[in-house]
C-alpha positions as CSV (number, residue, x, y, z in Angstrom):
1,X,7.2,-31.0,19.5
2,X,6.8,-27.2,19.4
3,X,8.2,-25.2,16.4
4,X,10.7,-23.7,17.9
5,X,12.3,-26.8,19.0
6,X,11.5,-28.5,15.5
7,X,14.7,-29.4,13.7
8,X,15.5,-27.7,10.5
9,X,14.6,-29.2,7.0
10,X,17.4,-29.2,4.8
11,X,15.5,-25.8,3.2
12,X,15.4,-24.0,6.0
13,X,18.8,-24.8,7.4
14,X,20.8,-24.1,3.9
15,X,18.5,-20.4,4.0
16,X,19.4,-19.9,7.8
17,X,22.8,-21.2,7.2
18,X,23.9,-19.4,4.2
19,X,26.3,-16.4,5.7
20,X,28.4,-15.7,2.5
21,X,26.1,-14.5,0.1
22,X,23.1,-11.8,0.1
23,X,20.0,-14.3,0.6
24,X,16.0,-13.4,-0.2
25,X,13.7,-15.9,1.7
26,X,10.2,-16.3,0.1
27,X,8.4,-17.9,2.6
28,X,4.6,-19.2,2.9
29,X,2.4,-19.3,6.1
30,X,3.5,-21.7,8.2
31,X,6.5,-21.9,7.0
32,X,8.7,-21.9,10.2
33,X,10.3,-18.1,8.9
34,X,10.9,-17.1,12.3
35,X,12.4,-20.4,13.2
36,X,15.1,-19.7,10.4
37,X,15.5,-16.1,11.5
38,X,16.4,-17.2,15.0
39,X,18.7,-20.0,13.5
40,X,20.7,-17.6,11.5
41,X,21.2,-14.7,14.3
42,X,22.6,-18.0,16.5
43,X,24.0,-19.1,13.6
44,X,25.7,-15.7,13.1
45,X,27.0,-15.6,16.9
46,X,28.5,-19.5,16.1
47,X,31.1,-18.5,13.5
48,X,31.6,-14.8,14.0
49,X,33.5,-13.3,16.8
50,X,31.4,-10.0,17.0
51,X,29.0,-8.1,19.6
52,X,25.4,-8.7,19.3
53,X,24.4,-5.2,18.3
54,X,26.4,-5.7,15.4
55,X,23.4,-7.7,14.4
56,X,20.6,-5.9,13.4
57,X,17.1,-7.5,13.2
58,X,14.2,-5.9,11.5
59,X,10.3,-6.5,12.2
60,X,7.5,-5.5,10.8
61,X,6.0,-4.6,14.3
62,X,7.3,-3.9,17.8
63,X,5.6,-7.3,19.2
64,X,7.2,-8.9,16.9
65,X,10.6,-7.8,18.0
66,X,9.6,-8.8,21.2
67,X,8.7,-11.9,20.3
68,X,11.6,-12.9,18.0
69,X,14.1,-10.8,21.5
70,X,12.3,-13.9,23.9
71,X,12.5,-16.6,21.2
72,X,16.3,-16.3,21.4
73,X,16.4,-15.6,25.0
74,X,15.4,-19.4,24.9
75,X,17.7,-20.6,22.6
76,X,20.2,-19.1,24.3
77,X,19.0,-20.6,27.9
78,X,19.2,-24.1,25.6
79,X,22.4,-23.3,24.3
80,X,23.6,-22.6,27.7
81,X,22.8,-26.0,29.5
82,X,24.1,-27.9,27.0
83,X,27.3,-25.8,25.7
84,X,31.1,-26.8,27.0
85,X,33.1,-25.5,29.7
86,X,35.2,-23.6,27.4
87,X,32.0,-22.0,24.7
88,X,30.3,-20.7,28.1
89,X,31.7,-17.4,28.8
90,X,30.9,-16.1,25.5
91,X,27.2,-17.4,25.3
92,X,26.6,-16.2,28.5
93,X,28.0,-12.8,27.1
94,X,25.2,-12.9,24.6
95,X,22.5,-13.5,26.9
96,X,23.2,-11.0,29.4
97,X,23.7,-8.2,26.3
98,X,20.5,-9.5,24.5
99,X,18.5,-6.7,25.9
100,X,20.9,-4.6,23.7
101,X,20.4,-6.1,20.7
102,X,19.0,-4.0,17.4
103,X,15.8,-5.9,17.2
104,X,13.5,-3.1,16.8
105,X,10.8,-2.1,13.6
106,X,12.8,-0.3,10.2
107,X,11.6,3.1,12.4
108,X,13.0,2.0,15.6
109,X,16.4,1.6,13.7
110,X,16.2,5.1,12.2
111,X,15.7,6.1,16.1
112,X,18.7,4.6,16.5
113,X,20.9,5.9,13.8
114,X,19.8,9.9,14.0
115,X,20.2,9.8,17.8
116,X,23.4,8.4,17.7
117,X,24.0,10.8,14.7
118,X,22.1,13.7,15.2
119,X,24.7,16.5,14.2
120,X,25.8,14.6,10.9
121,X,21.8,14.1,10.3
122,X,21.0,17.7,11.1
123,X,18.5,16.9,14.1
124,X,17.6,17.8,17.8
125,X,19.4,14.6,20.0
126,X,16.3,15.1,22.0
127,X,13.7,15.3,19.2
128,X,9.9,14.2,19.7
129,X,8.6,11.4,17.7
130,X,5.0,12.4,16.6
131,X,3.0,9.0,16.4
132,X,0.6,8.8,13.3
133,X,-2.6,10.4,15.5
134,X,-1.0,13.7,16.3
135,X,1.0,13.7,12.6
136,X,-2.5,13.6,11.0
137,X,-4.0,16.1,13.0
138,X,-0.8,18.2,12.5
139,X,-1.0,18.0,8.6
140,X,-4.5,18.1,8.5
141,X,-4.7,21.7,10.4
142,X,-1.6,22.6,8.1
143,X,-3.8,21.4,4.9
144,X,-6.6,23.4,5.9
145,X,-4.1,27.1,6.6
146,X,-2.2,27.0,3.2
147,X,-6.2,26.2,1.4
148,X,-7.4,29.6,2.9
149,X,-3.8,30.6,2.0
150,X,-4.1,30.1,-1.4
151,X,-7.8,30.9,-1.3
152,X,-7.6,34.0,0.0
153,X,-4.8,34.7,-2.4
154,X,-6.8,34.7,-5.2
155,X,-5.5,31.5,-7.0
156,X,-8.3,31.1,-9.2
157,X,-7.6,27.5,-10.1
158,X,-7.6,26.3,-6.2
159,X,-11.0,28.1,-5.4
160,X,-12.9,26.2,-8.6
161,X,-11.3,23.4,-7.3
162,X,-13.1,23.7,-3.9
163,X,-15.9,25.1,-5.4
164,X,-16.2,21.7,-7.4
165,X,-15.4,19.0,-5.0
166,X,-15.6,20.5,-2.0
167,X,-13.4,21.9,0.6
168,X,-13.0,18.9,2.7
169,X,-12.8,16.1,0.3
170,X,-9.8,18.9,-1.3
171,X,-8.2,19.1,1.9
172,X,-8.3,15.0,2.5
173,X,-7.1,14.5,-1.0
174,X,-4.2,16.5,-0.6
175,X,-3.3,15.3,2.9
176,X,-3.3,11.3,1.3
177,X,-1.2,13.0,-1.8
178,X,1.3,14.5,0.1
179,X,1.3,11.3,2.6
180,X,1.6,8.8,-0.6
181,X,4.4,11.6,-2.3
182,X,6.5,11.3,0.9
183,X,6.3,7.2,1.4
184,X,7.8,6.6,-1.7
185,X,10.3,9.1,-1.3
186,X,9.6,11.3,-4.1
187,X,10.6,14.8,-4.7
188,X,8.5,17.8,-5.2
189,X,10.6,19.4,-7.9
190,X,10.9,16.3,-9.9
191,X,7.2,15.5,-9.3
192,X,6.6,18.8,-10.4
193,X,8.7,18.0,-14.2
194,X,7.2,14.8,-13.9
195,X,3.7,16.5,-14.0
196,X,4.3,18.9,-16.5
197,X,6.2,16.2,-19.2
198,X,3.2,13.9,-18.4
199,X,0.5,16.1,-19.8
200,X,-0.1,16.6,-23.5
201,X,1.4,20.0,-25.2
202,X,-1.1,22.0,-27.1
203,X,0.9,22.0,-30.4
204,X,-0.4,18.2,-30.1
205,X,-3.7,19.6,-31.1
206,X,-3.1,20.7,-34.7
207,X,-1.3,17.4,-35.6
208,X,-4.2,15.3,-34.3
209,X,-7.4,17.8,-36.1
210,X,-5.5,17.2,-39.0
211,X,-6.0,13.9,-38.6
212,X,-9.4,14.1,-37.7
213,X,-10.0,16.4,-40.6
214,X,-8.5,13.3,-43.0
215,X,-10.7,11.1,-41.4
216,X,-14.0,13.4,-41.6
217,X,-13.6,13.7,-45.4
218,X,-12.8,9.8,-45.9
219,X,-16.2,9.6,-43.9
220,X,-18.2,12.0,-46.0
221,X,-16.9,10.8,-49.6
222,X,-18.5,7.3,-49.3
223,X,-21.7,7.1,-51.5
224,X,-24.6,6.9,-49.6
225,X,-27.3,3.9,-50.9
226,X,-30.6,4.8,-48.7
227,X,-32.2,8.0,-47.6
228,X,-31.6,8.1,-44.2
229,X,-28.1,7.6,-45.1
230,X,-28.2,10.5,-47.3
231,X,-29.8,12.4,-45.0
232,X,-27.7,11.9,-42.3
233,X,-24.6,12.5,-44.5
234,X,-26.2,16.1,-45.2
235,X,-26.8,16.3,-41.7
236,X,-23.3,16.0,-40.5
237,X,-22.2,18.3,-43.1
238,X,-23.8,20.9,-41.8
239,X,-22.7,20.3,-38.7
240,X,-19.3,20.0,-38.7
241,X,-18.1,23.5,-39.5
242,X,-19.2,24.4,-36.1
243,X,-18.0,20.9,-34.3
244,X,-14.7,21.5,-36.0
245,X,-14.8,25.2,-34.7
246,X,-15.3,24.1,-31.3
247,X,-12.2,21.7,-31.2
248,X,-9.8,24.0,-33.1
249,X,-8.8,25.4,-29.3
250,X,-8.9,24.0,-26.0
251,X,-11.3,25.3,-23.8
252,X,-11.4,28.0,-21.0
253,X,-12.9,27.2,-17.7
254,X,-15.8,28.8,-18.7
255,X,-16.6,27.1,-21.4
256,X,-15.7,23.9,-20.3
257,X,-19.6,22.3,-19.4
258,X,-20.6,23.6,-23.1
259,X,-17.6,22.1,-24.7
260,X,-18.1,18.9,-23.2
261,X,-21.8,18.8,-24.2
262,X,-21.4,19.6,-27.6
263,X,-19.0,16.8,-28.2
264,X,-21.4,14.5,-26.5
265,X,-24.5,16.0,-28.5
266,X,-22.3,15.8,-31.6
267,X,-22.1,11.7,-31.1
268,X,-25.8,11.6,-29.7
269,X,-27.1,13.3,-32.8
270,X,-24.8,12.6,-35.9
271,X,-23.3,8.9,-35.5
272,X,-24.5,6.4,-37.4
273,X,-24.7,3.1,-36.8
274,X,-21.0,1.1,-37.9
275,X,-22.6,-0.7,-40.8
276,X,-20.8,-1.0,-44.9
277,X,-20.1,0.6,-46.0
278,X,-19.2,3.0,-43.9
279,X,-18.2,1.0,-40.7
280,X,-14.2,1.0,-40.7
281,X,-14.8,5.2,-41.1
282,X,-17.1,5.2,-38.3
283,X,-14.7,3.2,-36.3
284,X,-11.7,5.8,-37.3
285,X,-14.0,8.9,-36.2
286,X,-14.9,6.9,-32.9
287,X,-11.2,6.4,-32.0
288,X,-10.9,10.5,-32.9
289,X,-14.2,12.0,-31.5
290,X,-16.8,9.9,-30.9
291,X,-16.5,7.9,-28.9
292,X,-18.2,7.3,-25.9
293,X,-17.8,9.5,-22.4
294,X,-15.6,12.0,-23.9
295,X,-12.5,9.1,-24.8
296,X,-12.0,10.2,-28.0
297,X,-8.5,11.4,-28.7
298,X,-9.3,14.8,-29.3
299,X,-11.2,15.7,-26.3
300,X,-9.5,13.5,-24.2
301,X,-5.8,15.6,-25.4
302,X,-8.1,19.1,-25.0
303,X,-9.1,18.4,-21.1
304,X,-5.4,16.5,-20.7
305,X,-4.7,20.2,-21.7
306,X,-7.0,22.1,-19.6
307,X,-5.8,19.5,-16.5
308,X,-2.5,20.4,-16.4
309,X,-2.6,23.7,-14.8
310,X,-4.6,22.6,-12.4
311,X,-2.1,19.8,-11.9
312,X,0.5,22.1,-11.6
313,X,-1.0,24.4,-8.8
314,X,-1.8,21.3,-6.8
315,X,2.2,21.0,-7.1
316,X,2.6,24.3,-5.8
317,X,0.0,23.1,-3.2
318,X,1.7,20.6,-1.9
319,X,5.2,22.7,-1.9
320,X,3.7,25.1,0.7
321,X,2.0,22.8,2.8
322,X,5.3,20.7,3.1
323,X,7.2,23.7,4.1
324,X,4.8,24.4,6.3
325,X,4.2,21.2,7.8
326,X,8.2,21.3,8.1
327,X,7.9,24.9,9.7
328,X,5.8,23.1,12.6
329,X,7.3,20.3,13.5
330,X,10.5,22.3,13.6
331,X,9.0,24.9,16.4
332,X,8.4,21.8,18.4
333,X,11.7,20.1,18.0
334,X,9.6,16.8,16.2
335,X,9.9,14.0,13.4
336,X,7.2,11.8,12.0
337,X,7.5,7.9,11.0
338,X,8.4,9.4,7.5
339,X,10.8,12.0,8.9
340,X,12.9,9.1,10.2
341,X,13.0,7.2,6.9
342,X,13.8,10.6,4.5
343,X,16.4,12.0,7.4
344,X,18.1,8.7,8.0
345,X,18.2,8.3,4.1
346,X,20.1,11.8,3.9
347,X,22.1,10.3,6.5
348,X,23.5,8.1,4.8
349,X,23.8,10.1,1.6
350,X,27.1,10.9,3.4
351,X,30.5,8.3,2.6
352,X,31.7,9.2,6.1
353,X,28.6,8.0,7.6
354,X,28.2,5.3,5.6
355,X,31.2,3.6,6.2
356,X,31.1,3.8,9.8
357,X,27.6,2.2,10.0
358,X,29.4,-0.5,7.9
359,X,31.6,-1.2,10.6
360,X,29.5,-0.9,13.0
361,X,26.7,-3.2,11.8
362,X,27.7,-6.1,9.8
363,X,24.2,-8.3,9.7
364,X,20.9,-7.4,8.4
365,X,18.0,-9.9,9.0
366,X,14.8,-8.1,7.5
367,X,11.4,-9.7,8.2
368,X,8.0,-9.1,6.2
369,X,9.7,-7.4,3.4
370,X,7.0,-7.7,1.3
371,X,5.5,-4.8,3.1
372,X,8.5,-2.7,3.1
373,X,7.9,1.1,0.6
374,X,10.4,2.1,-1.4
375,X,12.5,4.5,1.1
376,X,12.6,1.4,2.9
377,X,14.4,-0.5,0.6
378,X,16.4,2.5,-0.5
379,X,17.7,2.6,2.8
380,X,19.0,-1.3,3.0
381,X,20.2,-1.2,-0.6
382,X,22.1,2.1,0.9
383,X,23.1,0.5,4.1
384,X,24.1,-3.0,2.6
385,X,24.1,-2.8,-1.0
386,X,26.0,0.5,-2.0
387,X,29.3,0.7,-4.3
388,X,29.1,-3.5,-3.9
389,X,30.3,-3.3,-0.4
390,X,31.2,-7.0,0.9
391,X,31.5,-6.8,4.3
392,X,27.5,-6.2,5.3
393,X,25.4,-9.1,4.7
394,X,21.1,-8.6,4.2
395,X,19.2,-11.8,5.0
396,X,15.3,-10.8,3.3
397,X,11.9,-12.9,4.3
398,X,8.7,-12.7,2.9
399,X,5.9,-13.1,0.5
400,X,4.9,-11.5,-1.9
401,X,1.0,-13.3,-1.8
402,X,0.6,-11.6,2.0
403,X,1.3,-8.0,0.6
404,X,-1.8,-6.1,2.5
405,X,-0.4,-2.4,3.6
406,X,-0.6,-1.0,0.0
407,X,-2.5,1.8,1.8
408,X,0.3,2.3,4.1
409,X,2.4,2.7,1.2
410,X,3.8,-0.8,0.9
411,X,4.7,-1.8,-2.5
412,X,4.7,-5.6,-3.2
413,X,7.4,-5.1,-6.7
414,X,9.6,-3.4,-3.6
415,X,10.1,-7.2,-2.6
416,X,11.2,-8.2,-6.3
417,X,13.3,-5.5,-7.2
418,X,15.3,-5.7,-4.2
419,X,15.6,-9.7,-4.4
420,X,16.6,-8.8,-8.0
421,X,19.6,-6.7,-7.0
422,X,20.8,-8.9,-4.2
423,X,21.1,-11.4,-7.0
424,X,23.1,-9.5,-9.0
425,X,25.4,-8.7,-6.3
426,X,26.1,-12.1,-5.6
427,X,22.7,-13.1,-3.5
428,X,20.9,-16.3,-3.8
429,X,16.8,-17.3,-3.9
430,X,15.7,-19.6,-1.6
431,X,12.0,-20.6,-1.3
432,X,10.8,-22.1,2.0
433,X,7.3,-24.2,0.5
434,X,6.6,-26.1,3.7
435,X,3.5,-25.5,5.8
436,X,3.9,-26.8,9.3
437,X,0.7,-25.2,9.7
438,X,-2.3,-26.4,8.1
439,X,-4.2,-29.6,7.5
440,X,-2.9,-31.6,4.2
441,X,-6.4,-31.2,2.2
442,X,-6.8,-27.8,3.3
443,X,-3.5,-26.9,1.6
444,X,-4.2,-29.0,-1.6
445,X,-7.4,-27.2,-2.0
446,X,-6.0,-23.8,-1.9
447,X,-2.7,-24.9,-3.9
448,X,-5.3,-26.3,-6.7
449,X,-7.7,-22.9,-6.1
450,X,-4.8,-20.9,-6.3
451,X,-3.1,-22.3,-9.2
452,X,-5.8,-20.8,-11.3
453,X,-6.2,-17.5,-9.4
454,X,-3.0,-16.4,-9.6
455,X,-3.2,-15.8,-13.8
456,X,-2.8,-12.5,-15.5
457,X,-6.9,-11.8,-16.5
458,X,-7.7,-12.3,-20.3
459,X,-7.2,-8.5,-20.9
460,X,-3.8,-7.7,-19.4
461,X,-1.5,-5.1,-21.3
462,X,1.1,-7.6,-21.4
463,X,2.2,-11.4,-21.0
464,X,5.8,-10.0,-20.1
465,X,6.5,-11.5,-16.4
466,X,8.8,-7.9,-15.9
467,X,5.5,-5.7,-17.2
468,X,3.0,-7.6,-15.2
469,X,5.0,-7.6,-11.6
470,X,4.9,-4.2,-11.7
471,X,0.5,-4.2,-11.8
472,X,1.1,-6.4,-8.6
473,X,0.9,-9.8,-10.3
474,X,2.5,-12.7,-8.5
475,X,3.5,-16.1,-9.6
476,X,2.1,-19.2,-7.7
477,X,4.2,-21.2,-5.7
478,X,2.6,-24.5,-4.3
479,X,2.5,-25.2,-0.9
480,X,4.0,-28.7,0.5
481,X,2.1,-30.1,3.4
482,X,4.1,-30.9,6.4
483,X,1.3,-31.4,9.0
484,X,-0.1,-34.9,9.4
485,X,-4.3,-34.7,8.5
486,X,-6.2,-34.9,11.5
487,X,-9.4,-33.7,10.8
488,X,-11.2,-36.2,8.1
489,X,-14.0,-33.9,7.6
490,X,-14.8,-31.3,5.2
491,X,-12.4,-28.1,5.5
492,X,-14.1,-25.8,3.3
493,X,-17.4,-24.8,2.3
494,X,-18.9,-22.4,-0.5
495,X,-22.2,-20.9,1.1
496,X,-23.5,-19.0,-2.2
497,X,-26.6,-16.8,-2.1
498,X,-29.1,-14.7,-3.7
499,X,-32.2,-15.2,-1.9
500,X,-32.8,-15.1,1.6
501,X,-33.5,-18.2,3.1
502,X,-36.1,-16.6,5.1
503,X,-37.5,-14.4,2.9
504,X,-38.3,-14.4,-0.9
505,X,-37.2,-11.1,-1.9
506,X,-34.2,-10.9,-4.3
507,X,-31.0,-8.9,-3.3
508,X,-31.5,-5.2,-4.8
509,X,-27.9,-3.6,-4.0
510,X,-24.8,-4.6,-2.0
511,X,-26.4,-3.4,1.2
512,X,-29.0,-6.5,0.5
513,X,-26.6,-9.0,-0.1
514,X,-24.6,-8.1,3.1
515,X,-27.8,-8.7,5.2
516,X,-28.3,-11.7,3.1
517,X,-24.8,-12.7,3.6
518,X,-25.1,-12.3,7.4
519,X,-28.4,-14.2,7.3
520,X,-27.1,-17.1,5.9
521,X,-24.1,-16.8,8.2
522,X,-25.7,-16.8,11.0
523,X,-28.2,-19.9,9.9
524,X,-24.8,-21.6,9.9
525,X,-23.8,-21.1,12.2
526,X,-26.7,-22.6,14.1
527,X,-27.2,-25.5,12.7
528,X,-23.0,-26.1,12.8
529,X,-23.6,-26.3,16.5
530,X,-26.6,-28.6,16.4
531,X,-25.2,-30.8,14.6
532,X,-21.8,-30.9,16.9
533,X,-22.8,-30.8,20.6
534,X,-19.5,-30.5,21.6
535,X,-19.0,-27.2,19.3
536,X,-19.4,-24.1,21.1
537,X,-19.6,-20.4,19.6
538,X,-16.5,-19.7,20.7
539,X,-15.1,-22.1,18.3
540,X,-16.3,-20.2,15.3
541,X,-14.7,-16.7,14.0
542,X,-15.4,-14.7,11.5
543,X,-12.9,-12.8,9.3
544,X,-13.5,-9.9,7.2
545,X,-11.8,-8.0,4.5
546,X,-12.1,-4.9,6.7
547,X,-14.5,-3.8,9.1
548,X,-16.9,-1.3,7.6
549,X,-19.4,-3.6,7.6
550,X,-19.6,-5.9,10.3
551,X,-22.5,-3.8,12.0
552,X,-24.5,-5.8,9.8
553,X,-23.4,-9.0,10.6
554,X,-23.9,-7.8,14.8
555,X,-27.2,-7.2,13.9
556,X,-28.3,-10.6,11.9
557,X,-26.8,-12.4,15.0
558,X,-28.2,-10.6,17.5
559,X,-31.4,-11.5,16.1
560,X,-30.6,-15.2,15.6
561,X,-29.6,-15.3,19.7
562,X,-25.8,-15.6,18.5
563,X,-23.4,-14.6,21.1
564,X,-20.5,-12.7,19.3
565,X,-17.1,-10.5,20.2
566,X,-16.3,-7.8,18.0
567,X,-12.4,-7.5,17.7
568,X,-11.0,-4.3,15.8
569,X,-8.1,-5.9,14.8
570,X,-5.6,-2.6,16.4
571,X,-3.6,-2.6,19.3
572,X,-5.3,-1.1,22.9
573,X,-3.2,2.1,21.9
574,X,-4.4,2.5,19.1
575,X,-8.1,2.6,20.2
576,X,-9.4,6.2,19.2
577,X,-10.7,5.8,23.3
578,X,-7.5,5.3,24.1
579,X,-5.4,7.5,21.8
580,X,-7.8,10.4,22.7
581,X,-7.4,9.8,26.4
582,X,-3.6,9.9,25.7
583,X,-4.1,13.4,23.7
584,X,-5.8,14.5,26.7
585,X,-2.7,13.4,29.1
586,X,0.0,14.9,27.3
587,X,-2.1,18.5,27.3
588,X,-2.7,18.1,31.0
589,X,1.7,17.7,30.9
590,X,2.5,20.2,28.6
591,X,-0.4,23.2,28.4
592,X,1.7,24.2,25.2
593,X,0.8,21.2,23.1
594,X,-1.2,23.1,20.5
595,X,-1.7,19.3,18.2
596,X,-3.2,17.4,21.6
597,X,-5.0,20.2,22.5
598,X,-6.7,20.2,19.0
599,X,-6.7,16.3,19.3
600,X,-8.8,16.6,22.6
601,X,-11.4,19.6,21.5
602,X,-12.3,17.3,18.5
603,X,-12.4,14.0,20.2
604,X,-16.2,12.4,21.6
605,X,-14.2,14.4,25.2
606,X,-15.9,18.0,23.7
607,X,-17.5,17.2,20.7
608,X,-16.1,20.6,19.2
609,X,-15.9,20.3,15.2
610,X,-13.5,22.4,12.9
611,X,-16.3,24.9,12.4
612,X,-17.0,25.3,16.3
């Protein structure tokens, strides 16, 4: 029986069937979550007398909505054969409006909300939607005009910056800062206090020397038993005068490389071993000075010092290039994927337009919610949670374990904190465990694996559950198998290596042990077929962390005679072939599109870099 046509465990039908309280669904693979998504949207249309749109639907991708828009297509198609004369009408309703339904991505909805909105939300109706190409390309000319900007302005602390980095990893660093500032929704000014609050004041200084200078003559007034003791006491006396001299102040650009080597000379040269009786002085000068790589407490609050000004002009960085990024997406009438989420946010900062959305949409099912950001949940708790509003409901899904766009901006405590408030407004928990999916010994493996994995490591700040879910930790939940075994043979196998088995050499770096890696992959592979006749390669894939690497792996099997298919893991559109084919279209459309143009002149099309 297929899954869509599998009837509900009790689980999933008191989650799908819940309609009277906020509900947050953590669900495993295989768990049959799009089963119960589909269950409650026809569940919803059962026992409320409302349009479809009022329903909104939220995916994680657009083929997703598609999928979940045909799924109920064939409920409905089900529901339809088997329904009464008098229930008819109205399902056929549904089905002929399901093409109107709000099942779209969290950016689709924005879409949906400023164009139907647009003088409330301050926008052009007809506005152009920049897709994530052309908004790169966009910021990163922007990036590169406020640098000379600033450059050519003679702010000192910008041009030592590019003097020490490098222009292009500046410009890149800046581009993912502003990116990461605007995904979680931040603003500039209060990042701005934040910055400044965060960094040590310089009236710090004279607390801690004092403390140093305590610590120092504690150090010195122990009696020294052996001549190199006493000569390495005398040795540190004289010293110090000019040591202490050196830390009174925190240092000017200038002086910055000698600083930092005469701290470092100052442990090199003068430390003594921790040994009585002397040791617990030692260890109190350590914690102050010397320790290693500059962590003592006073060099570490002089550069915290010396960093926040550059901190602060990177601040004012940022400001101008997001007014100017602002300035050029204006002249061109366009938003961006994070445009949506800020403006619709703004939106909805408004009562009036709040409590029409309220009446318009009364349902919101939200799927993959572990790898929502934190606009993203500001706008359901907003939309659905806001002065304790009753009459929207939010249905959540996800799980925490599968969070893998943290550099997209997804935050995995986004999918805690918001089933955290739900709760408190009344919501409900409710796990789905089952795995419809997998083979029975395949899940107790990874349940017993995983049981042990998922622990805080030995030198975590904190056993607090509320501390360590915000570094990303996530509690274990065992999986229940649901799928009869059928498959007696083994499911998993460790290959471990450090040797090649066809050489004798021992891996050197991490470029050795991919080769080795793929070696012993491909060997596998190999003898996995000779021993099965009926196998075939095609049977076989390989899955990788990310795809940096898999040149190396192409290579080891083209020299074992392995037939292989690379897959990229993106969309055709998304190709850089394709997207810069696209580029090249919409010039060859609109011979004012400054962003494809630049798009085409640097794609493999003309090979013409920045510089050229």
């Amino acid at each position: 029986m297929s899954e869509n046509k599998r009837e509900l465990l009790p689980e999933q039908q008191s989650a799908a069937h819940e309609l009277s309280k906020h509900v947050s669904v953590t669900a495993g693979p295989g768990s049959g979550k799009t089963t119960v998504l589909v269950e409650r949207f026809l569940h919803i249309l059962r026992t409320h007398k409302l349009n479809i749109d009022q329903i909104v639907a939220i995916t994680f991708t657009n083929r997703a909505a598609n999928e979940m828009r045909e799924r109920l297509r064939d409920e409905l198609n089900s529901i339809l054969q088997a329904t009464s004369t008098t229930e008819r009408p109205q399902w056929l309703k549904y089905k002929r409006t399901l093409d109107g339904a709000v099942i779209t991505t969290i950016h689709g909805f924005c879409v949906r909300l400023l164009r139907e909105f647009p003088v409330e939300a301050r926008v052009d109706p007809q506005f152009v939607l920049l897709d994530e190409h052309r908004t790169a390309m966009l910021l990163d000319a922007v990036v590169e005009e406020v640098l000379s900007e600033f450059i050519s302005g003679g702010h000192l602390d910008v041009s030592r910056l590019t003097l020490g980095v490098g222009r292009a990893r500046l410009a890149d660093g800046l581009a993912q800062l502003y990116r990461e500032v605007r995904g979680k929704g931040l603003s500039l000014e209060q990042l701005a206090l934040t910055t400044a609050s965060s960094h040590t004041a310089e009236e710090q200084l004279d607390e801690l020397l004092e403390e140093l200078d305590s610590a120092m003559d504690s150090f010195l007034s122990v009696p020294r038993t052996t001549p190199a003791a006493r000569s390495n006491r005398q040795r540190v006396v004289d010293e110090w005068p000019s040591v202490r001299q050196l830390l009174s102040k925190v240092p000017a650009h200038e002086q910055l490389a000698d600083y930092c080597q005469a701290v470092e000379n100052f442990r090199e040269d003068f430390r003594p071993q921790a040994r009585s009786p002397i040791a617990d002085h030692v260890h109190a000068l350590d914690a102050l000075v010397w320790d290693k790589e500059l962590l003592g407490q006073v060099p570490q609050l002089c550069l915290d010092v010396f960093a926040r000004g550059y901190a602060l002009e990177m601040i004012n960085v940022l400001t101008r290039i997001d007014d100017r990024f602002k300035e050029e997406k204006q002249k061109i009438s366009a938003l961006d994927f994070d445009d949506l989420e800020l403006r619709t946010l703004a939106l909805l900062e408004q009562p009036a337009m709040l409590s029409r959305t309220a009446e318009r949409y009364r349902f919101f099912l939200v799927d993959e919610f572990q790898d929502t950001n934190a606009v993203q949940k500001q706008l359901l708790e907003r939309l659905v949670l806001s002065q304790k509003r009753n009459s929207v409901n939010l249905f959540i899904v996800g799980d925490p374990k599968q969070s893998i766009y943290g550099f997209r901006g997804a935050d995995v405590t986004v999918f805690q904190n918001m089933t955290e408030l739900m709760v408190e407004a009344g919501g409900v928990r409710k796990p789905l465990l089952q795995n419809f999916r997998s083979q029975p010994s395949l899940i107790h493996f990874f349940n017993y694996l995983f049981e042990r994995l998922f622990q805080p490591e030995e030198d975590a700040p904190s056993s607090d559950k509320s501390v360590l879910r915000t570094l990303g930790y996530v509690d274990h939940e065992s999986s229940e198998p649901k799928r009869e075994q059928d498959d007696v043979g083994p499911l998993v196998e460790f290959l471990v290596s450090t040797k090649s088995p066809e050489h004798s050499y021992e891996a050197r770096n991490e470029r050795d042990l991919r080769e080795l890696d793929a070696q012993q992959l491909a060997i596998r592979i190999n003898s996995l077929l000779a021993e099965n006749p009926q196998l075939k390669y095609n049977d076989i894939a390989l899955l990788f962390r990310a795809m940096t690497q898999v040149q190396t792996y192409e290579i080891a099997f083209r020299h074992a005679n392995i037939p292989y298919q690379t897959v990229l893991g993106r969309g055709f559109y998304e190709r850089d072939e394709i997207s810069d084919l696209i580029q090249l279209l919409r010039f060859l459309d609109n011979r004012t599109d400054e962003i494809a143009l630049a798009a085409v002149l640097r794609s493999p099309l003309c090979g013409i870099s920045d510089n050229g």
